[in-house]
N, C-alpha and C positions, 0 to 999 in steps of 0.2 A: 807252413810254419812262419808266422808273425820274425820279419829279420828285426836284429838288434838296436837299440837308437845309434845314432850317429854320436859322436863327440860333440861338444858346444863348439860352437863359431870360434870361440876365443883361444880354447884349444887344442886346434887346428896346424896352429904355428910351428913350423917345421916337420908335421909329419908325413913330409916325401922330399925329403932332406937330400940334397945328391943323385935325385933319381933325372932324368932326361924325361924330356915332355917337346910336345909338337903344339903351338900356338898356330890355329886355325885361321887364318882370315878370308873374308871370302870375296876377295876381287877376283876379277878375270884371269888371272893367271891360278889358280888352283885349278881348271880345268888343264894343266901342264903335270899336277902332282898324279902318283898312280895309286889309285887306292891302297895296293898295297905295303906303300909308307906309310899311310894315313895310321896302317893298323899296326903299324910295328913299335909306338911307344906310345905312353897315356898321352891324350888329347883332351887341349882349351879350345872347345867350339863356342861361337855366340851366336846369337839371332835367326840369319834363316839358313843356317849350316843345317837346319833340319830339313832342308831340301837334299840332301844327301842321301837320307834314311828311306829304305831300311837296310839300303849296301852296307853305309854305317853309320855308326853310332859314335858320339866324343864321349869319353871319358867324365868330362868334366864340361857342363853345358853352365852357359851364363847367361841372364837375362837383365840386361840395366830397364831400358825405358820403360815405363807404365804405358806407351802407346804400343808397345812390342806384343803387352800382357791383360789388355785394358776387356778384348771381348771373349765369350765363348770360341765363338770360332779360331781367334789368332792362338787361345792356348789350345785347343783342337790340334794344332799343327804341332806341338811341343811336347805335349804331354806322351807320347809313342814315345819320345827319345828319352824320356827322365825317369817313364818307368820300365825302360828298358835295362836288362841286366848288364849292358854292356856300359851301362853312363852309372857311375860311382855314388856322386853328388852332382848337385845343379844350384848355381848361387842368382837368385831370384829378387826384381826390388822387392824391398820393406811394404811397399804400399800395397802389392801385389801377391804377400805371401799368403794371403787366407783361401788364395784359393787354389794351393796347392797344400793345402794343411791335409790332406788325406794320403800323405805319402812323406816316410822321413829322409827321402834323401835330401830335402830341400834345405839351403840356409839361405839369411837374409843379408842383403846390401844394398846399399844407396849410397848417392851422390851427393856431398853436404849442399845441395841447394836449399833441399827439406828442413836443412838446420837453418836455415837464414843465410848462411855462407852465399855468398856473391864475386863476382868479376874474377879477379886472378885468382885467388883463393879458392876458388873451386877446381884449378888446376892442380894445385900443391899436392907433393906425394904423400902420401898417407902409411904411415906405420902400423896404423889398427884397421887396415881394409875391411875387415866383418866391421865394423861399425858407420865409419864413411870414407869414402873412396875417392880420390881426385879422377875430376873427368877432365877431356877434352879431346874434339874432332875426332876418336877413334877409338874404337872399343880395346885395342892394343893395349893403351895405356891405363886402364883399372886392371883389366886381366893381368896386364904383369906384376901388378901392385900385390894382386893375389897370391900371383905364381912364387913372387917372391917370398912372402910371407910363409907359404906353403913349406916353399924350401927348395923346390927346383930346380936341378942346376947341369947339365945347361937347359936353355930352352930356346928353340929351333923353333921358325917361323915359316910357314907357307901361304902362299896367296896373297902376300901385301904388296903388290903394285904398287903402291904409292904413288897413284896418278889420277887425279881428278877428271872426270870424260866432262864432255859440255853438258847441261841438262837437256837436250835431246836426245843423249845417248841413252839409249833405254840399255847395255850392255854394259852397266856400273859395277855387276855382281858376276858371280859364275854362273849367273844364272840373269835370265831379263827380267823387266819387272812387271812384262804380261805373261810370266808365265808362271802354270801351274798355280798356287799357292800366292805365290809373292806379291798379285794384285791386290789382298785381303791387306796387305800393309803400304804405311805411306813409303813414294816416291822417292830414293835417296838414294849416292848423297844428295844435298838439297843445292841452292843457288848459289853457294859459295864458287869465286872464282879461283880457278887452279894455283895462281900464284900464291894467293892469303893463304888459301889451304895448306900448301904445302909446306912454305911457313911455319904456321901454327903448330900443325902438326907436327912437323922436323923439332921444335921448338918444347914441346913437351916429350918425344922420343927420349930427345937428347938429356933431360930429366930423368928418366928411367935407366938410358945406360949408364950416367954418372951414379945412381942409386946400386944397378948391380955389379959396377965399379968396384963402390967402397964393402963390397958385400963377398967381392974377389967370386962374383958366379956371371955366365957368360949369354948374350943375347947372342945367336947365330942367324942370321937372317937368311934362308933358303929359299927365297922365292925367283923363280924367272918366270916373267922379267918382274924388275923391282926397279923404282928409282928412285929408294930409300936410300940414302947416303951414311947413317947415321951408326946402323950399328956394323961391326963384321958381316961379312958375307962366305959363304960357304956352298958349296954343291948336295946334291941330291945323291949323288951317288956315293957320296964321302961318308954317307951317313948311314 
């Protein structure tokens, strides 16, 4: 039986208003999380959290770069999880969507670079995430733009290290990047040094928690180890 369409992107807006959600990230310490937290509240996965499957599935899977979504093969690795009955929806770039147009879980998003938007202004938090989204150094911070929009509240964090390894470290993910799958994609993170990084990144967080501040809803940050300084932090077992 043909399922129902989706709602339009726009909305979207608040309906999972209040409910608790686990924001996926996939450093090296999510080999620390146990699966089965993974499964005990809707999940924000991105990128190659598909290396997880078929143990599990997120909730809610995201795809920014066009280099994530660009060949047969890399959506090969994706598409298990998006038409899996365990992932809801999957928020897909704009450039990218025609070729998931045979399945309605998919909506669309992009990064205002596509608009012209440039330098800091492509940082900026965005209110209408289904249309364009502030990016920068980490996929954290569009997903929460979503999260927020969504309605979420709290949302709990796993796997963010927040620690840049050197570009030798092939051990940047929970996973290495010869293995299985992950050599079909580029190399990352890329040559950024540890310090700018963290920076940067501390630097647009810190935007986000000021945004679900004024919104009176809470970022938890759960991951060990972490040495994200920026939002709360809380245990695994509190949860």
């Amino acid at each position: 039986m043909e399922k129902p369409m989706l709602k339009s992107n726009a909305a979207l807006k608040g309906s999972y208003q209040g409910q608790t959600a686990t924001l996926i990230c996939n450093g090296p310490g999510l080999a620390n999380v146990p699966l089965e937290f993974l499964q005990k509240y809707p999940t924000l996965g991105c990128n190659r959290i598909t290396m997880l499957y078929p143990a599990f599935c997120p909730t809610f899977y995201f795809g920014m770069g066009a280099n994530q979504l660009d060949t047969p093969e890399k959506r090969a690795t994706i598409l298990p999880v998006i038409l899996d009955d365990r992932c809801e929806a999957a928020w897909i770039n704009r450039l990218m969507i025609h070729e998931f147009a045979f399945t309605n879980k998919c909506y669309t998003w992009m990064g205002g670079k596509a608009y012209g938007v440039s330098g800091d202004r492509l940082k900026t938090w965005s209110k209408t995430p289904y249309f364009s989204v502030g990016i920068g150094y980490t996929m954290v911070y569009p997903i929460l733009q979503m999260a927020l929009w969504l309605g979420f509240d709290p949302i709990l964090i796993v796997g963010m290290d927040h620690k840049y390894p050197p570009p030798e470290d092939k051990q940047k993910h929970f996973y290495k990047d010869d293995e299985g799958y992950a050599s079909l994609f580029e190399v990352a993170p890329g040559p950024y040094t540890s310090a700018a990084w963290r920076r940067n990144t501390d630097g647009i967080l810190a935007i986000a928690k000021a945004e679900f501040d004024k919104a009176k809803k809470r970022i938890v940050n759960l991951s060990n180890p972490t040495e994200c300084t920026i939002f709360e932090t809380g245990r695994l077992e509190d949860w």
